[in-house]
N, C-alpha and C positions, 0 to 999 in steps of 0.2 A: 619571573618577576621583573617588573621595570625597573628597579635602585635601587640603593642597597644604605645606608649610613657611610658617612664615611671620618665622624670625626674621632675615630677609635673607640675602642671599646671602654679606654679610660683616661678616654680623651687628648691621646696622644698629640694629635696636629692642633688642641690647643695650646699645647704647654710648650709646642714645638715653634708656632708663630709668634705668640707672646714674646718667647727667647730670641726669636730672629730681631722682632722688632726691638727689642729692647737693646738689640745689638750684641747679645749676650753668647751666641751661636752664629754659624755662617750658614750663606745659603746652599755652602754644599752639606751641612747637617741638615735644614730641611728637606732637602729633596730626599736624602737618605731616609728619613721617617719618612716619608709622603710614599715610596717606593715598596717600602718596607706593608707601609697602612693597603696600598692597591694589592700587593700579591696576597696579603694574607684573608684579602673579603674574595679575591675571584677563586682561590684553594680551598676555602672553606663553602665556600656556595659550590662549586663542583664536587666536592667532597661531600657534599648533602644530594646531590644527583639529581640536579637541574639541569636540564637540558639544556636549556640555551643561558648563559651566564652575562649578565647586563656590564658593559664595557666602560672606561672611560664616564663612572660616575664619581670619581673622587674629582673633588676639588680644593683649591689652598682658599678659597673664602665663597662662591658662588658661582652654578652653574651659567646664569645669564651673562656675567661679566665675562665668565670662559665663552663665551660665544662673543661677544664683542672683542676680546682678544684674537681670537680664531677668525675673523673677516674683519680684524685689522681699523675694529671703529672705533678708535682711542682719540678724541678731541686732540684737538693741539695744545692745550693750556695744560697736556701730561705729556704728548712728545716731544715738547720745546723742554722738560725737565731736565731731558740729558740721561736719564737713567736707565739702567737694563733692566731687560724683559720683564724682568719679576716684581723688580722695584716700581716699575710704570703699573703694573698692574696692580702693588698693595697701594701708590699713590690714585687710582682709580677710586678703591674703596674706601678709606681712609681720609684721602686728602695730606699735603706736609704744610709745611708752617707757611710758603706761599701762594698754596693751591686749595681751594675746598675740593672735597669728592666729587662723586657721582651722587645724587639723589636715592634715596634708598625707600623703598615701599613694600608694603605686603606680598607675598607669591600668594595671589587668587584668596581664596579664602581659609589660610594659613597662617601661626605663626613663623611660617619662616620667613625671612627679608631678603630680597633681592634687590640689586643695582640696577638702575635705570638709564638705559644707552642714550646719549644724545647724539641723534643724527639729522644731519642734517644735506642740503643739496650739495654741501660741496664734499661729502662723505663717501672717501671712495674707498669700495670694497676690495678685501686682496686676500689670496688664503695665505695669513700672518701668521701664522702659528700651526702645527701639525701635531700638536700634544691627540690629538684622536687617534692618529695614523699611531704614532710610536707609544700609547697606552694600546694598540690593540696588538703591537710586534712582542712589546715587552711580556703582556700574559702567555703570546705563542710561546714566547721563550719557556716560559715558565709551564709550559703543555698543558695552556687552557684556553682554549678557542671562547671571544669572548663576541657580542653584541655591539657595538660600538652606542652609545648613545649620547644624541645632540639636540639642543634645544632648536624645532624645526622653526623654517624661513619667518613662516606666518604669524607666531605666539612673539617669536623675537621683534620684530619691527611694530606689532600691535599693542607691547610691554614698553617701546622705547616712547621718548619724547623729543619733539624737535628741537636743536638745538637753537639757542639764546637769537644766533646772528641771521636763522632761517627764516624766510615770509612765510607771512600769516597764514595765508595759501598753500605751506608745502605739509606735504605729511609723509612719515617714513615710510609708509608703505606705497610711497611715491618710488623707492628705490628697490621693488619689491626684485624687479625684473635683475638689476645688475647680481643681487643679492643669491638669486636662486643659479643665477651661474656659477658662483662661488662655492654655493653647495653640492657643484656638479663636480667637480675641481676635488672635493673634499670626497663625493663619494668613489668618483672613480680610482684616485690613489687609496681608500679604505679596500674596492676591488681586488687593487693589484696587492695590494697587502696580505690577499687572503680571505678576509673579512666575508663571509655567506650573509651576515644580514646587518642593515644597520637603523637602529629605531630613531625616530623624528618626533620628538613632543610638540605637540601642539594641543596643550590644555585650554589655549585661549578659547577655544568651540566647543569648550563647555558652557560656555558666555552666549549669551546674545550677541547675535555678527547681521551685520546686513547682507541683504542679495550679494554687495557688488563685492563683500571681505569671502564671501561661501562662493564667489566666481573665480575670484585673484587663487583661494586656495585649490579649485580647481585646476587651474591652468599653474599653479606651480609645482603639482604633484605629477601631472599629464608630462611636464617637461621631464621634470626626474626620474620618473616611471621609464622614460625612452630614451635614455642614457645606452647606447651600448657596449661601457663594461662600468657595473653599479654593483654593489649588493642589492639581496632582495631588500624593498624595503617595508620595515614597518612604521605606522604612523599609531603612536600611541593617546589615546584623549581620555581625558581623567577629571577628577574631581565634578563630575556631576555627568548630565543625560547629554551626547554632542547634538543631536538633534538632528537638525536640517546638513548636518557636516558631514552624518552619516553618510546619506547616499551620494553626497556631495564625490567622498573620497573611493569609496565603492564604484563610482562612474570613469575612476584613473584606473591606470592598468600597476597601481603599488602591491605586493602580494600578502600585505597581513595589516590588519587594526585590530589595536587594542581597547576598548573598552570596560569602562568602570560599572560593574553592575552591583554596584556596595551602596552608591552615595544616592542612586534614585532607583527602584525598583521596577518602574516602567518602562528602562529601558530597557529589558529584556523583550518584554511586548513588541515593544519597536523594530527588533531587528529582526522579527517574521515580515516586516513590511518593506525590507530593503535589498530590489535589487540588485544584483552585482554579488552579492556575497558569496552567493555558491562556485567563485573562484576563486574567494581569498581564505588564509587563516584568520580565524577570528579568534583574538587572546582574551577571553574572559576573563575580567579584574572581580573574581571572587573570595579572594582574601583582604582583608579589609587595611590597607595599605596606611590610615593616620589611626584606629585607635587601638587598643590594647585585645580586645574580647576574643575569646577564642572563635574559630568558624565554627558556624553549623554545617558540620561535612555533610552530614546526610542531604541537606536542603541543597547545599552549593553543588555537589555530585547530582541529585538533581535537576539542578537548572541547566548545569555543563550539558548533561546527557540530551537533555530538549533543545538544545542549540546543536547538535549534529544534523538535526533536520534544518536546520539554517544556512549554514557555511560548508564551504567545500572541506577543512579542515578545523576542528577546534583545541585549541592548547587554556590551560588554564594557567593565571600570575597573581599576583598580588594587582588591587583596582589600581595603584599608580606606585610612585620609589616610596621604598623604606624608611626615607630621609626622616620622615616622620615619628618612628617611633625607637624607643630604646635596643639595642644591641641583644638582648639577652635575658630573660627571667632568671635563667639559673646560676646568674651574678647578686641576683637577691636572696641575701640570708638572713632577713627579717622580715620578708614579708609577711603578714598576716598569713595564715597556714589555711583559714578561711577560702580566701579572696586568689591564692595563690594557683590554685586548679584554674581558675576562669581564665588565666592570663596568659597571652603569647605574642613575645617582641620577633623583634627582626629572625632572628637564631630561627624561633617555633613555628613562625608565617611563612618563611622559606621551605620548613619539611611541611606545614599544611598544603602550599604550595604543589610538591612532589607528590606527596600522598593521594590529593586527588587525579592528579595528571597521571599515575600508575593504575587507580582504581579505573579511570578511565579510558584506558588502553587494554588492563589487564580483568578490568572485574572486582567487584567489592570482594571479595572472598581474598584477593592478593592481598588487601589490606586492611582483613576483619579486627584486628587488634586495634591498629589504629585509629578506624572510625568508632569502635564499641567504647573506648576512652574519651575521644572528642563530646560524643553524644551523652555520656554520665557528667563529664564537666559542662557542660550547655545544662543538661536538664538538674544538674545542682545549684548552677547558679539561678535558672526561672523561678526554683521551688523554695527557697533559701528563707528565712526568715528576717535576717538581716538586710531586706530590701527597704521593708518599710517601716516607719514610726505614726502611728495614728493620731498621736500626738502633734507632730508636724502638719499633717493633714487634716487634723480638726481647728489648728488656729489657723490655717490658709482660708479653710471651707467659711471661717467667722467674719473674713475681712468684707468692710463694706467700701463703697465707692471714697469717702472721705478719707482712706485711709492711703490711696493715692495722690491729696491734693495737698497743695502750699498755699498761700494767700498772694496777692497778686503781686509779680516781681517790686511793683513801683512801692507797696506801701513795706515791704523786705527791705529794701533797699535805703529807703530811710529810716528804717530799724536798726540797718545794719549801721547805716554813717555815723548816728549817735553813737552805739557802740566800741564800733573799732576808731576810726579818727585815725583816717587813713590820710600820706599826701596823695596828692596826684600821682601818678603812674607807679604805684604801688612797684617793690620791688620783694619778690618770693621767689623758690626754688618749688621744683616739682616735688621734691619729698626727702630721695634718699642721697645722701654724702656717699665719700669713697668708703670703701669698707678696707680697714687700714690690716697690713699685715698682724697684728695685736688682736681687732678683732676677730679675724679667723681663725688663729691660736685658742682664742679662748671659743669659740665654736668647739674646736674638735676636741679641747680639753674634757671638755664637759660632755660628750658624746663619749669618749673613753675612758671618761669617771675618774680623772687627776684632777676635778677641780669637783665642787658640788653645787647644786644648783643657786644658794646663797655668792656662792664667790664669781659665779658667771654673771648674776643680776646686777652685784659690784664693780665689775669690769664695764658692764652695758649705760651704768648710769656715770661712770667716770667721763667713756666717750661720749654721751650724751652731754652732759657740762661742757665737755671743752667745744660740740660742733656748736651751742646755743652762744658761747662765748666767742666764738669765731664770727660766726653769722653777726652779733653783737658790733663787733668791732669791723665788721666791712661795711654796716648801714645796712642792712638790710631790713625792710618793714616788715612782714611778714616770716613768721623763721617756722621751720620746723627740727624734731630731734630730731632726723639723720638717720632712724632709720635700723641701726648698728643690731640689734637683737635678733633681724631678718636675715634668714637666707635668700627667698625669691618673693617679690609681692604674691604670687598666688600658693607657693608652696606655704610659705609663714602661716598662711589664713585656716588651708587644706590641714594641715598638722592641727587646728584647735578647734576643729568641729569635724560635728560624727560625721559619717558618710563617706570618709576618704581615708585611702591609706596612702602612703608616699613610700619611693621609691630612696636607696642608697645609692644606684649608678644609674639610674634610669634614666642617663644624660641625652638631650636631642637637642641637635643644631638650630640655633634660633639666625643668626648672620656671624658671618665669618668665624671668630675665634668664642662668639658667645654663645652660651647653652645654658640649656634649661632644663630643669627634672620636673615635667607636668606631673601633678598628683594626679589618682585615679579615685574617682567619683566611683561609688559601687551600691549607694543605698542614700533612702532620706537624710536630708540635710539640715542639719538644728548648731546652735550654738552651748556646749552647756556651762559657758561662763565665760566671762569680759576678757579680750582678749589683745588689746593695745590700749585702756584705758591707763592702766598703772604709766604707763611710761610716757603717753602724754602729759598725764597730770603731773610727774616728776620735774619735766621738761618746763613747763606753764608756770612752777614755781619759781622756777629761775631767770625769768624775766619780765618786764613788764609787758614787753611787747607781745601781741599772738601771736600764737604757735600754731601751727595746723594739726588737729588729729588726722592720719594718712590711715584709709581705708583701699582696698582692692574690688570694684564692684558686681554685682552678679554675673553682669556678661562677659566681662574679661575670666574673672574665676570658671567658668564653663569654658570659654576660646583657649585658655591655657593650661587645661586638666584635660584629662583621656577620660570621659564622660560616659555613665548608665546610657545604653541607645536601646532600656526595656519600656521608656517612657515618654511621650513629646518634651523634646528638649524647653520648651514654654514653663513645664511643669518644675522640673528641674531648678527653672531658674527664678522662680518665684519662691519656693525653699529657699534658695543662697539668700537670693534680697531678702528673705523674711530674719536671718540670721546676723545679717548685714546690719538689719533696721536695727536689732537688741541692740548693736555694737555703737551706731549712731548715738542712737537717746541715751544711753551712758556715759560716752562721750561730754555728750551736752551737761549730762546731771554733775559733770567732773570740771566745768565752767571752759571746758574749750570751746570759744566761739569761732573756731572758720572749720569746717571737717569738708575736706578732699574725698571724694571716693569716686577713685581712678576709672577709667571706662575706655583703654586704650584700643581696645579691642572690637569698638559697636562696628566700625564698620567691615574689622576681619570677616566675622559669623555671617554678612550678609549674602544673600543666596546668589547666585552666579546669573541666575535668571529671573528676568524684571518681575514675571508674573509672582514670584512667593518672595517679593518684597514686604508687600503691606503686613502679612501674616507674621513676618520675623518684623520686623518694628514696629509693631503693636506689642506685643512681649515684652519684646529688649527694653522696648523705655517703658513700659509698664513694671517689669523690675527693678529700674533704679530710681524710677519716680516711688514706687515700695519701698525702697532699702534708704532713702530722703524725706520722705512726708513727713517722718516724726517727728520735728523740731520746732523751736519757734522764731517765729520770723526777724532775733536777731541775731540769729544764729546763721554765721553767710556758709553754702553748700558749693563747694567749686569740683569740678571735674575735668579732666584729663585726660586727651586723646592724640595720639603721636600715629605717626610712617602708614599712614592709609590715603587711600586717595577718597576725600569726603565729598565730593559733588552730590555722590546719588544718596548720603545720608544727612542733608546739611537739615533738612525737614526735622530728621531725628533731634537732631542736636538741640535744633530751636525745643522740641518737644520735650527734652530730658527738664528742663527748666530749674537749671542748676543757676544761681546766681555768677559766679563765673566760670567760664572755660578755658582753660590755656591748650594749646594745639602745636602741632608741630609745623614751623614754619620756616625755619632755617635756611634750612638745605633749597627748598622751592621759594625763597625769597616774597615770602608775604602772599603767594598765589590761594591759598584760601582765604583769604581776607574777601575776594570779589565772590567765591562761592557765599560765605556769612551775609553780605550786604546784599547780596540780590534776591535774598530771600525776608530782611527787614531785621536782620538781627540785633537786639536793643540791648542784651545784658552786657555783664562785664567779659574781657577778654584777654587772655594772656598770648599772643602768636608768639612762640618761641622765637629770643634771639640771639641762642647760642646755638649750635649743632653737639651735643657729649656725646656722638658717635664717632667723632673724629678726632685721633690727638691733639689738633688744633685748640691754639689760644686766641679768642678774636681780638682786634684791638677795640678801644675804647670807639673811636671812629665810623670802625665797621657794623659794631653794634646803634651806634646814634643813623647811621644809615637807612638801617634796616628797622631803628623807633620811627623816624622821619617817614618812611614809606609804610608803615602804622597807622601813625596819624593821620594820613590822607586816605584812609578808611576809616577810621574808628577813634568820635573825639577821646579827648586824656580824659575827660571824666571814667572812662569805661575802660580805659588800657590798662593791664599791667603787664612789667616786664619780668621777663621770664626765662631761664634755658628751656630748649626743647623738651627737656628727658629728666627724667631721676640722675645722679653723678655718680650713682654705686661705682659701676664699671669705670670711672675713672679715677685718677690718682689724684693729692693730694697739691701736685705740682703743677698742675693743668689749672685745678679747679679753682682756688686761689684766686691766681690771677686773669681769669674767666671771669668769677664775679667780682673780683674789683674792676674791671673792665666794667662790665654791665652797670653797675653802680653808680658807677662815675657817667655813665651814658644817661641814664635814668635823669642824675643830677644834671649835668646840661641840658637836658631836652627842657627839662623842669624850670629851669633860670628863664630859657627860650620863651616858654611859656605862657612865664609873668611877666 
């Protein structure tokens, strides 16, 4: 398998960072848990009788950042801090009160976040850090020869962006060459260490590269391939077909690639066509490394066995790391007793994993028990009843083209202005407040039944009053409740309609210390009754001013659940939207006039390769253009898209034809502003100008900064000001004085003005 989870089983190294940061623990007690968390994933994956054991996957917040630590490309504006090694690296991801971070965006077409390295020409490489070397001594210690694995030369500098002071002209993988001696440096002490093999990701060629990015990767595997003393090396490619990279890496003399044969089924085809292989190991990624569903052994055994006529040697893994999915099934003691056969996390994909690589070696008959269970839970869940609702499927089958359309932005818009009687540069939150230690008390109360559902509703509408009266008293035009009844925007949703069941520990790493428990889609999707309507309407009594009802929209709900893969995902997501749409027009019937439905996620789901673009955004905003139609045109429709890189979806965006968008723009200082304008976009827009991923408080200044450089895209009629992000994950102490900050920005720009 390629990696493994690493933020415990129940969530240790979050509760472990939290406390560091909060200064509450030393950093010699994190490292103790961090040490603690590494030996008990490589004894437990050895102890399941994997062969080769994947090294050097735990990290204190992101593997990309561990590689900018590890060749030493730490900007100056963190080495001038002063700080030690650790502290420079959470000031990386984080940012402190005189530093912003690093930029943070999607990992490929995931929700998990990764930091993005600023390099630039005067970026000099150096092997900084040896945490590879002594994570691979430490497992010896512990007598388990491990894998070492590194985010390779190519995907690293193709992920990074040049820094601020660099010319237009340079690009990081201008530094490819110094870059790949450093990993020469890294592998030959991995060598001397011991180390038989060490794996190189390079998921970026799962992407579209051109000639001269499929030459560079060439010539830098050619150099490390002829290293003489390396481990073997493997170069692992993941999350889709690598394509043209295949033969590409076949043409070096590296001894193993990995391949994902889960995410496109073609490439199986493919690699009868590829030179070179009949000398290397080829790792077929036949367990399905991001969703839940059990494998088809019999099919995967299968495919394995028809790739011995291909490759010199074949091993079977999971299609990429673990990272992705929860720890453990048999930590669920409420799952649906249904649904519970079909399902296998990290723990069950590990021995899938084994099991085929022994049937393999050894013959189906070594492991008949095992594949005759696989194949009853596979063919229980194809025959199940509980896939479909006809119901569902005769009001999709009824919808006619009208029932995707709105009336033209401009004559909304003047609908809207009567209506609301907004100032200039409107000032709103993306949705949710901190979630205060109080409200989470009363969560679990009510989950262990000291409280009843009446006194839970009491608690939710108390803090609802005081965030409306908060919001009240900092000026804010736009308010919304806060959120407080929520556990996650998609879990909340997943828990009040059919089709899904949710998980108790089903925790996966979303960036650094934050996690998320994706629900699991298992059948048709309906709503069967109103499920944030009471609590907006509560809300909307309490002021004059509007309140936004806060929805989560189809595609996001799909990008952040472990998803049916028995149906085109298109299909899928036209259900949620149709469940979505009830939630809207109730909404409205309950006289909320602005309703939010979130879509942070259009451009995650987009496909890695240009050609099945059109086909995925046609759907995607065919969904949320469904899950929006219903209202009427005073009714304003905004949406919400954060930490993606939007170039190649800005078309989408124009097309979702949400009256406003707020976006994340903080961190990249207004850089989607020029992708929106050069495509002619006219509606209203929120660029985020706060960051809530970083303890950071901005000041009032640095906020009017980043309005100013706004406005020189997008006049004030059409601006509103905004944080990046929902504030759950932040405190009480931050947030405050964040949007009084932003307020007071809002109001000077506004004086400016007029």
């Amino acid at each position: 398998m390629l990696g493994h989870p690493r933020i415990g089983p129940r969530r240790e190294l979050k509760r472990a960072l939290e406390g560091y940061w909060a200064s509450r623990s030393t950093e010699a007690e994190l490292r103790e848990v961090a040490r603690s968390l590494r030996a008990g994933t490589w004894r437990e994956l050895a102890a399941a009788g994997l062969d080769s054991v994947p090294g050097n996957t735990f990290s204190y917040y992101d593997q990309v950042l561990d590689t900018a630590a590890t060749f030493g490309a730490v900007p100056r504006r963190f080495a001038e801090l002063g700080l030690g090694p650790l502290d420079t690296y959470f000031a990386m991801a984080r940012g402190v009160e005189s530093t912003p971070p690093l930029e943070m965006t999607k990992w490929f077409d995931t929700n998990y976040h990764y930091l993005v390295p600023e390099i630039g020409p005067g970026t000099t490489f150096s092997l900084a850090d040896r945490t590879a070397v002594e994570d691979y001594r430490e497992a010896a210690a512990d007598g388990v020869g491990t894998r070492p694995v590194v985010v390779g030369p190519l995907t690293f500098l193709l992920l990074s962006k040049s820094a601020e002071d660099a010319p237009k002209s340079f690009r990081p993988l201008d530094k490819l060459d110094e870059l790949v001696q450093r990993y020469a440096e890294l592998l030959t002490e991995l060598h001397d260490a011991g180390a038989g093999w060490v794996q190189l990701d390079e998921p970026a060629f799962a992407a579209d590269r051109t000639p001269e990015e499929l030459e560079l990767l060439r010539g830098a595997y050619r150099t490390l391939s002829q290293l003489d003393r390396r481990p073997d090396i493997l170069v692992a490619t993941y999350f889709g077909d690598p394509g043209d990279a295949l033969p590409t890496l076949a043409s070096t003399d590296v001894e193993g690639i990995a391949v994902d044969l889960v995410s496109n089924a073609s490439t199986v085809d493919s690699l009868a066509r590829v030179d070179g292989l009949r000398s290397k190991t080829l790792v077929s990624g036949l367990v399905d490394g991001r969703n839940v569903w059990r494998t088809d052994l019999d099919a995967a055994l299968g495919t394995a066995a028809a790739l011995l006529e291909v490759a010199g040697e074949v091993a079977v893994s999971t299609s990429c790391s673990l990272l992705h999915v929860p720890y453990d099934v048999d930590a669920e003691a409420n799952l649906d007793p249904h649904v519970r056969p079909w399902l296998a996390f990290a723990k069950q994909k590990a021995a899938e994993v084994v099991t085929l690589g022994r049937a393999l070696r050894e013959g189906r008959d070594s492991v008949a028990d095992e594949l005759a269970a696989a194949r009853n839970a596979v063919q229980d869940r194809r025959s199940s009843e509980r896939l479909r609702d006809n119901r569902v499927r005769g009001r999709l089958d009824a919808l006619s083209a009208d029932s995707y359309r709105r009336s033209p932005y401009d004559a909304r818009r003047a609908a809207q202005r009567r209506t609301l009687d907004l100032p200039p540069l409107p000032t709103t939150t993306i949705g949710s407040f901190p979630q205060t230690p109080d409200v989470r008390k009363a969560r679990a109360a009510l989950r262990n039944g000291s409280i009843d559902q009446a006194a839970y509703d009491q608690r939710m509408l108390e803090e609802i009053s005081r965030v409306i009266a908060l919001q009240e008293a900092l000026g804010l035009d736009v308010l919304v409740h806060g959120e407080p009844e929520r556990n996650d925007m998609v879990q909340y949703f997943a828990e009040h309609l059919d089709g899904f069941v949710s998980t108790e520990n089903g925790w996966v790493q979303s960036y650094g210390s934050r996690c998320v428990r994706p629900p699991i889609l298992f059948g048709d999707v309906s709503r069967p009754e109103p499920i944030t309507t009471r609590w907006a309407e509560r809300a909307q009594r309490l002021t004059e001013k509007p309140v936004k009802g806060m929805l989560t929209g189809p595609i996001t709900i799909l990008a952040w659940s472990f998803v049916r893969d028995d149906q085109p995902l298109g299909e899928t997501a036209a259900q949620v939207a149709l469940a979505i749409r009830d939630e809207v027009r109730d909404l409205e019937a309950a006289g909320i006039r602005v309703i939010q439905v979130d879509e942070p996620a259009l451009r995650e789901l987009l496909p890695l390769r240009a050609e099945q673009h059109e086909d995925y955004l046609d759907w995607a905003v065919g969904s949320f253009r469904l899950a929006t139609s219903g209202v009427a045109d005073r009714t304003q429709v905004h949406t919400h898209l954060c930490y993606s890189e939007f170039g190649e979806v800005i078309d989408a965006i124009v097309a979702l034809d949400a009256d406003v968008t707020s976006i994340e723009a903080a961190r990249s200082r207004m850089e989607v502003l020029d992708d929106l304008n050069a495509v002619g976009f006219g509606r209203g827009v929120g660029p985020g100008v706060y960051d809530i991923h970083s303890p950071r408080v901005p000041s009032t200044e640095e906020i009017e900064g980043l309005l100013a450089a706004a406005l020189r895209s997008v006049p004030a009629e059409r601006l509103w000001v905004n944080p990046d992000c929902g504030l759950k994950t932040r405190g009480y102490a931050e947030v405050e004085p964040a949007l009084r900050s932003m307020v007071e920005a809002a109001a000077r720009m506004r004086a400016d003005l007029a």
